[in-house]
C-alpha positions in Angstrom: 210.5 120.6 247.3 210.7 117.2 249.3 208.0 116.9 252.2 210.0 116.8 255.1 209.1 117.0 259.4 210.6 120.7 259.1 208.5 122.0 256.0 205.2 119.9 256.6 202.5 120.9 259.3 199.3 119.2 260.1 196.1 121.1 259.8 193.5 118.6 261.0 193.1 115.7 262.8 190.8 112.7 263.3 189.7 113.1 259.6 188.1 109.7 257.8 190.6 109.4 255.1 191.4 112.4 253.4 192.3 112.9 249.9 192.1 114.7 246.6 193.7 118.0 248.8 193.6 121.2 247.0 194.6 124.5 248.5 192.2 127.7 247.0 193.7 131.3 246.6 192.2 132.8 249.5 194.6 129.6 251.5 191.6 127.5 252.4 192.5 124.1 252.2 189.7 121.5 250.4 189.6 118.0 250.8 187.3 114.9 249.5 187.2 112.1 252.3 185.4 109.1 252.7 181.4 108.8 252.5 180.8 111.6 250.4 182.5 113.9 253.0 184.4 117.1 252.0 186.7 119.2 254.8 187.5 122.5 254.6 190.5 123.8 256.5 192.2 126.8 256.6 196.5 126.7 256.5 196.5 128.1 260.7 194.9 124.8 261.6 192.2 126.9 264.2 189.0 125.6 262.0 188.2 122.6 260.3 184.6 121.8 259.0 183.0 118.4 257.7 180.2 118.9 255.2 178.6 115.6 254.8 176.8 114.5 251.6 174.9 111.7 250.1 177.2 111.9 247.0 180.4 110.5 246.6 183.1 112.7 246.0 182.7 115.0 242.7 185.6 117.1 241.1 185.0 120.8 243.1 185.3 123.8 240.4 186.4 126.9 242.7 185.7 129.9 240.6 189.2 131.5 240.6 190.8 128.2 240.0 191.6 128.4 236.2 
């Protein structure tokens, strides 16, 4: 499928550069941003949090991602 304005939605905003997304089972959407950050989202858009961490981004291992 091509990304397009009718099939894409944004889910958060005023996030420092956000990367590396990856969307879980359960729809909650993970992302690795600047500063050792890491958002969680979920697909509706109502909640986004910002854990902030002293690392830099590390690969996440979800346990029912294969």
């Amino acid at each position: 499928m091509i990304a397009t304005p009718q099939n894409v939605s944004i889910i958060g905003k005023g996030l420092d550069h956000p990367e590396c997304v990856c969307i879980a089972p359960d729809g909650t959407v993970y992302a690795g941003g600047e500063a050792g950050k890491l958002y969680l989202a979920n697909l509706g858009g109502s909640h986004v949090s910002v854990v902030r961490t002293d690392l830099m981004p590390l690969p996440l291992h979800h346990p029912t991602f294969p």
